[in-house]
Wavefront OBJ file of the C-alpha trace (Angstrom):
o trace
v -17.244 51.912 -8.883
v -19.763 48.978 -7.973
v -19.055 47.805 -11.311
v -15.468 47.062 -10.774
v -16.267 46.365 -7.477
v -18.235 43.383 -9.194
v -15.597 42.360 -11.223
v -12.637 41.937 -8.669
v -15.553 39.833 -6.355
v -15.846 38.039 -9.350
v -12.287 37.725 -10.337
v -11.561 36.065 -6.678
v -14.322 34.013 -7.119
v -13.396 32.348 -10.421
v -9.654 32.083 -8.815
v -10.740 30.595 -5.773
v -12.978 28.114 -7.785
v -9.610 27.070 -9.949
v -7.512 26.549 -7.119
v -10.101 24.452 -5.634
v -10.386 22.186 -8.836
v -6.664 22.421 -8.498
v -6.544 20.979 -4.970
v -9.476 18.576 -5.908
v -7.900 16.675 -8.942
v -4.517 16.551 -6.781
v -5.706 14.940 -3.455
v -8.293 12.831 -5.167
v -6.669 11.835 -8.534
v -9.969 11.430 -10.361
v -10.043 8.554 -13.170
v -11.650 8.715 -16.382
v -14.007 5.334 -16.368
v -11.338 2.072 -16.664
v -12.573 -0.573 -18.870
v -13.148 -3.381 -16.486
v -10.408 -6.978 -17.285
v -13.233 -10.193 -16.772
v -9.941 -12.405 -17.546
v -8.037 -11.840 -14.075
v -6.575 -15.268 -12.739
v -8.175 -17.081 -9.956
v -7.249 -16.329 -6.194
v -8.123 -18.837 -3.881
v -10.340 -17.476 -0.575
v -9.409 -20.672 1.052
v -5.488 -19.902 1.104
v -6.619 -16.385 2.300
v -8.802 -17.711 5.183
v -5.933 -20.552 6.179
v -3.192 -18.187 6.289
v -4.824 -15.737 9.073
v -5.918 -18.882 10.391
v -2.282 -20.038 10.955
v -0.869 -16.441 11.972
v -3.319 -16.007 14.278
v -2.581 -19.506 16.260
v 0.947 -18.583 16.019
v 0.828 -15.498 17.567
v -1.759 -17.176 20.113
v 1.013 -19.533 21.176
v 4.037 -17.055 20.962
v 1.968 -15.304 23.236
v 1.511 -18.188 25.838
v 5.276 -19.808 25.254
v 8.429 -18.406 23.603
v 9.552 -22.530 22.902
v 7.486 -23.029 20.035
v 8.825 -24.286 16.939
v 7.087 -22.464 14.602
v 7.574 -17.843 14.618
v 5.945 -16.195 11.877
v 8.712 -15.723 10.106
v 9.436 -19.403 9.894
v 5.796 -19.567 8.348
v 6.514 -17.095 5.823
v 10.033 -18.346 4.670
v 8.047 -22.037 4.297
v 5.479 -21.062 2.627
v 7.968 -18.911 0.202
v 10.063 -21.938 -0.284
v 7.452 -23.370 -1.809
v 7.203 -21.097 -5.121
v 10.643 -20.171 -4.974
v 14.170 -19.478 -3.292
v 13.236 -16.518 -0.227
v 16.713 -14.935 1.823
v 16.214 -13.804 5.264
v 17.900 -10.058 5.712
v 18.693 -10.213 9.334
v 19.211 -6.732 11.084
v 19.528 -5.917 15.279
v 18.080 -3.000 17.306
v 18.366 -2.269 20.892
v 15.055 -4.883 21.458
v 17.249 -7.672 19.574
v 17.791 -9.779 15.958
v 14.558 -9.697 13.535
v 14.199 -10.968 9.953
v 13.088 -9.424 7.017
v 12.036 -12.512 4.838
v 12.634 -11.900 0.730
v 11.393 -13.712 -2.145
v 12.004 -12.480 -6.139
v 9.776 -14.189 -8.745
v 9.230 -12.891 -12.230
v 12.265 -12.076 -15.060
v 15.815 -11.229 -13.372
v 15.402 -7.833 -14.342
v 17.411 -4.971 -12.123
v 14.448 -3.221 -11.981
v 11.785 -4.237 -9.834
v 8.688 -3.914 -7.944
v 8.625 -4.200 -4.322
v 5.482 -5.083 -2.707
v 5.622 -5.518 1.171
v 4.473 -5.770 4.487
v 5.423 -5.960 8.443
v 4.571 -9.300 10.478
v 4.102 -9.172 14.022
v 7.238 -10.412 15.916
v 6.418 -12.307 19.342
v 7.640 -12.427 21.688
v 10.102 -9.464 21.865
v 7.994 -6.738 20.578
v 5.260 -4.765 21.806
v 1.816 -5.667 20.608
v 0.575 -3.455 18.287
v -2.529 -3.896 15.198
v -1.661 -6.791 13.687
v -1.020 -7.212 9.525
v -1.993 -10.447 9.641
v -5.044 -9.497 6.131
v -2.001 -8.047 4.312
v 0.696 -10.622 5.326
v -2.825 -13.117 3.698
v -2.778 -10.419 0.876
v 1.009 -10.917 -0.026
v 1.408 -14.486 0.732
v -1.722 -15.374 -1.967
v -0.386 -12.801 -4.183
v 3.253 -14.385 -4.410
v 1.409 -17.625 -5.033
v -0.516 -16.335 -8.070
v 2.534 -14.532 -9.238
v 4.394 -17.479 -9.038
v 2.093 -19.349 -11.349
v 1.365 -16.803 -13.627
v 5.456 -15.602 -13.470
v 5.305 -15.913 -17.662
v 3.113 -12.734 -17.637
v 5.929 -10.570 -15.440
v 7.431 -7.845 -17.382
v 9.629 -7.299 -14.720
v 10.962 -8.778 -11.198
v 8.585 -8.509 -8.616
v 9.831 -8.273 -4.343
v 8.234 -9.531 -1.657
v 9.521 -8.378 1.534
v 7.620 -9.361 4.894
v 9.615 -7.131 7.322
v 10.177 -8.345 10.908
v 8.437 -5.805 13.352
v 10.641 -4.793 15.441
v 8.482 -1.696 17.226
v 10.959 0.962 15.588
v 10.395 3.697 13.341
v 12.737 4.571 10.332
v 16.130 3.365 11.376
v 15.049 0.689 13.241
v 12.465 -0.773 10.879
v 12.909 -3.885 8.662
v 11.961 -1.238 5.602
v 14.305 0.702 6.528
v 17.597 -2.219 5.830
v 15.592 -3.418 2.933
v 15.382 -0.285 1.194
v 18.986 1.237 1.933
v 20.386 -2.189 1.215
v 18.606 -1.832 -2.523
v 19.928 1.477 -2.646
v 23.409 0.718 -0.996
v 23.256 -1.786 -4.407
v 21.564 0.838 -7.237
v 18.933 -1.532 -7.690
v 16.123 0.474 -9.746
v 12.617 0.239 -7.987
v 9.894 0.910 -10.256
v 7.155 0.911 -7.181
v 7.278 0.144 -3.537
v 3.750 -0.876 -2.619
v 3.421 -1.021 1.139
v 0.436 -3.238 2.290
v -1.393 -2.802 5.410
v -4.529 -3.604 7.131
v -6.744 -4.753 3.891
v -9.585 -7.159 5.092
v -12.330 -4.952 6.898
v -14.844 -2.966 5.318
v -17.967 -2.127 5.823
v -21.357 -0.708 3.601
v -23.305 1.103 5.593
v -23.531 4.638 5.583
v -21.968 6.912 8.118
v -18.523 3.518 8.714
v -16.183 5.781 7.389
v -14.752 8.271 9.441
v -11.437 11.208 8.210
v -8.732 12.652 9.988
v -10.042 15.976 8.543
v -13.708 17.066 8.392
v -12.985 18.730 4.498
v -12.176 14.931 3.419
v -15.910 13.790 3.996
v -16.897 16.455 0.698
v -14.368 14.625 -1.212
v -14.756 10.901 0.107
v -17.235 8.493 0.551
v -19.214 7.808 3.979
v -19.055 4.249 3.284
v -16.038 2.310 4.511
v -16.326 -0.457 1.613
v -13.056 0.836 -0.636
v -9.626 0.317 -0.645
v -7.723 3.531 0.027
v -4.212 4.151 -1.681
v -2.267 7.127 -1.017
v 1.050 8.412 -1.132
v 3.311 12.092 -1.500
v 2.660 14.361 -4.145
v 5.711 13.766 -5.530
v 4.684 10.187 -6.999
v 1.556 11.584 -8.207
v 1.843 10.071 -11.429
v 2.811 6.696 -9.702
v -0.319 6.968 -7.734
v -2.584 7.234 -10.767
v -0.820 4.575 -12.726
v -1.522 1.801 -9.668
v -5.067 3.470 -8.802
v -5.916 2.646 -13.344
v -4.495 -0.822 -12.765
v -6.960 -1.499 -8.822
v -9.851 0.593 -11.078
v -9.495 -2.470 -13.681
v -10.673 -5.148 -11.098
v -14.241 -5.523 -11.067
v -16.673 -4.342 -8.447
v -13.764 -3.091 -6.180
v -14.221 0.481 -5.102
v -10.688 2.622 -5.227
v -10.151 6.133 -3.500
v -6.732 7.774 -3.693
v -4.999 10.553 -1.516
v -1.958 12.223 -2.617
v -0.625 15.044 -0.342
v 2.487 16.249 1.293
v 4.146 13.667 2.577
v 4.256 15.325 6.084
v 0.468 14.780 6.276
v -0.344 12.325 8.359
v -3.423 10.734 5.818
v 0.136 9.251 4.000
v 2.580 9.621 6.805
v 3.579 5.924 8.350
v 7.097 3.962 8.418
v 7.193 1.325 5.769
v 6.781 3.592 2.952
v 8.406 6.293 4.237
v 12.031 4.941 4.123
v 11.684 3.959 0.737
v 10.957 7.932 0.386
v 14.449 8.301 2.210
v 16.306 6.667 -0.196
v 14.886 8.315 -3.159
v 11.888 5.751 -4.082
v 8.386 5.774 -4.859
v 6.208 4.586 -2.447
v 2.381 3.913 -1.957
v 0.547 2.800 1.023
v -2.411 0.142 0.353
v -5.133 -0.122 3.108
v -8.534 -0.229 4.192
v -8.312 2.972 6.729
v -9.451 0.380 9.755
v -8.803 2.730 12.454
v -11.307 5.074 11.164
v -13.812 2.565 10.007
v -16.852 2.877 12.598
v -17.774 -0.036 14.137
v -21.427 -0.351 15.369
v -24.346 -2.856 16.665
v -24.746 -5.503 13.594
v -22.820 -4.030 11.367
v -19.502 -4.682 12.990
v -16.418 -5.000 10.659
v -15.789 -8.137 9.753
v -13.280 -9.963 7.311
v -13.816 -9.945 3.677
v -12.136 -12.594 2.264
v -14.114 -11.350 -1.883
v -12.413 -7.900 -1.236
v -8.899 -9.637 -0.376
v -9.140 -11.594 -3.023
v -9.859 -8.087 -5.275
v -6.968 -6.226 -3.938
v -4.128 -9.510 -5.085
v -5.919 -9.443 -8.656
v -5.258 -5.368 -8.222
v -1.852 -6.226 -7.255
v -1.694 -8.324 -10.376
v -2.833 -5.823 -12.416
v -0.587 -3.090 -11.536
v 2.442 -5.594 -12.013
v 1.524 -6.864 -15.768
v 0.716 -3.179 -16.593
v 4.549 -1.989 -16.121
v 5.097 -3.368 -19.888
v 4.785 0.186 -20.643
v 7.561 2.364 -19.014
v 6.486 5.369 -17.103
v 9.655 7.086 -16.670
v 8.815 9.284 -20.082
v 9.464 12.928 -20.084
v 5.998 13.636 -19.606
v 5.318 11.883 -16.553
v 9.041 13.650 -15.521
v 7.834 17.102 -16.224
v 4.718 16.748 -14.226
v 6.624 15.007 -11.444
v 8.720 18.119 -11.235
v 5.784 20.392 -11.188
v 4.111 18.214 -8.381
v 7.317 17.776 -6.189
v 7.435 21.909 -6.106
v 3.949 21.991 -5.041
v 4.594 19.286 -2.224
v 7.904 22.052 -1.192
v 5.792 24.675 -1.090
v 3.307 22.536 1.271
v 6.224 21.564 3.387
v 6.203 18.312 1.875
l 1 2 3 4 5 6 7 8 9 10 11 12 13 14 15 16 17 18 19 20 21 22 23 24 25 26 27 28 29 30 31 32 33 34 35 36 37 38 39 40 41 42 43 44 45 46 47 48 49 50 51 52 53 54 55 56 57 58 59 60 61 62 63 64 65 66 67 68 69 70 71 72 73 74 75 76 77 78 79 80 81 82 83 84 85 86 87 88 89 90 91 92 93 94 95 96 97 98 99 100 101 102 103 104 105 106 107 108 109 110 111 112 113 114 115 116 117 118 119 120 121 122 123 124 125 126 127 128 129 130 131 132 133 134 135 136 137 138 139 140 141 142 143 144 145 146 147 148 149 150 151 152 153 154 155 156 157 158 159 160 161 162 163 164 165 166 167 168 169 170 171 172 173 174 175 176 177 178 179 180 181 182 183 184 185 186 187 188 189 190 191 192 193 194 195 196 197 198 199 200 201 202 203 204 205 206 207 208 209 210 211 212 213 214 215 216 217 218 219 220 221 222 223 224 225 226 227 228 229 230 231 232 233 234 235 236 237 238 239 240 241 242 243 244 245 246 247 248 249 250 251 252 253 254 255 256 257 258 259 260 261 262 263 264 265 266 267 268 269 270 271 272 273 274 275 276 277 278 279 280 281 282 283 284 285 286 287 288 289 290 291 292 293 294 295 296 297 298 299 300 301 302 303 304 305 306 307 308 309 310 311 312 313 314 315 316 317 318 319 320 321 322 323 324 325 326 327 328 329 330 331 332 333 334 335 336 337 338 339 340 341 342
């Protein structure tokens, strides 16, 4: 009797141990070590610094006047105009007219990735945490891409989408994304860029929404976080291989259901509506700790890692992922996420 008794205690432990390696290796998405590229191109930290430099006296004096000459999305469509030909997608909500501001660079393939990321709109909007290190982050990255547009396997989006305070419907993401799908345009990746400049090394700056996440994560807030739905878990491992590949910058990964609120947000989340992958890019800054000395501050070194990361992931699509392999395990992760809720 104790015998078996034994044996069942151990039979639930060894199954609870599984499904806990199970849960593990699909949150986390452990890497096997990445061989490191020393060859990336050169990003400038300068253009970095100027550009939140200029965003931030722009929305200084929207703030103080609505005459000025100069919106953000003027900015970005100048600044476009000079590595290629950028559209403005217009689009209305109840608040009034906002801009999503386009630029394509690379080979005029259907296919494409989209990276993107909302500006802040002022007047006319409510204030809300500003972009302005990922607007930096995409602007520098279009400029690299645009000189190194030879090595593009395939067309590359950027979309800087005009904030206009609304979720889903409302959003800038929202028209861009049904308008690719209105059109069957393929999208390999959506990469949605957020807050990316603040991080900090000291132990104890990095704070979770849920208390099991500080087993699995680091205490330190000095990594860039991606995450996304279970469903593009194969997605998600293919751009956290490519970030891996950039020296000295320190990757995590979350992949859950996408009704989680560790990957729930609005950008990404309408390219989920309309049947794309999607990842969100950030550095987690409302849960980094601030504190004394060791207050965040911008790191212009780790911007400048995340567009060579962006670079990476882009050159690396030579190789097509949509192989039956990746499909079968996509199925078997998108019935997992159902069963979560997802």
């Amino acid at each position: 009797m104790l015998d078996r008794m034994i044996a069942r205690l151990l039979d639930w432990l060894i199954a609870t141990l599984i499904v806990c390696l199970l849960l593990w290796f699909f949150i986390t998405q452990p890497l096997l070590p990445t061989a490191v590229s020393n060859d990336l191109p050169e990003v400038s930290e300068t253009n970095l610094r100027n550009h939140l430099t200029n965003l931030k006296n722009i929305e200084s004096t929207r703030e103080v006047s609505k005459s000025t000459s100069l919106t953000a999305d003027d900015y970005i469509f100048n600044y476009f105009s000079r590595l290629g030909e950028p559209s403005l997608q217009g689009f209305a909500t109840a608040t009034g007219r906002y801009n999503n501001v386009r630029l394509r660079l690379g080979p005029k393939t259907k296919e494409r990735i989209v990276i993107g990321v909302r500006y802040l709109v002022l007047p006319g909007a409510i204030k809300r945490q500003s972009n302005n290190s990922g607007l930096a982050v995409m602007l520098e990255t279009a400029r690299l891409f645009s000189k190194e547009v030879g090595e593009l396997p395939m067309s590359v989006e950027f979309v800087a989408y005009g904030d206009s305070n609304a979720d889903t419907a409302g959003a800038g993401s929202f028209h861009h994304a049904k308008a690719l799908s209105n059109a069957k345009i393929p999208v390999r990746v959506m990469l949605e860029l957020q807050s990316v400049g603040y991080y900090r090394k000291v132990s104890d700056s990095q704070s979770y929404p849920f208390s099991f996440m500080a087993v699995l994560y680091p205490d330190k807030g000095n990594f860039i976080a991606l995450s996304s739905r279970l469903n593009d878990f194969m997605k998600l491992r293919s751009v956290k291989h490519s970030f891996s590949s950039v020296p000295d910058l320190l990757v995590e990964s979350f992949s859950t259901p996408e009704n989680i609120s560790v990957v729930s947000g609005v950008d990404h989340i309408n390219y989920w509506l309309n049947d794309y992958s999607a990842i969100q890019i950030g550095d987690l800054l409302p849960l980094r700790v601030e504190g004394g000395e060791n207050e965040l501050v911008m790191d212009y070194e780790r911007m400048s890692q995340v567009v060579k990361a962006l670079y990476q992931v882009a050159v690396s699509q030579e190789v097509a992922t949509d192989n039956k392999n990746e499909g079968y395990f996509s199925g078997v992760v998108a019935g997992i996420s159902g069963f979560f809720g997802g």
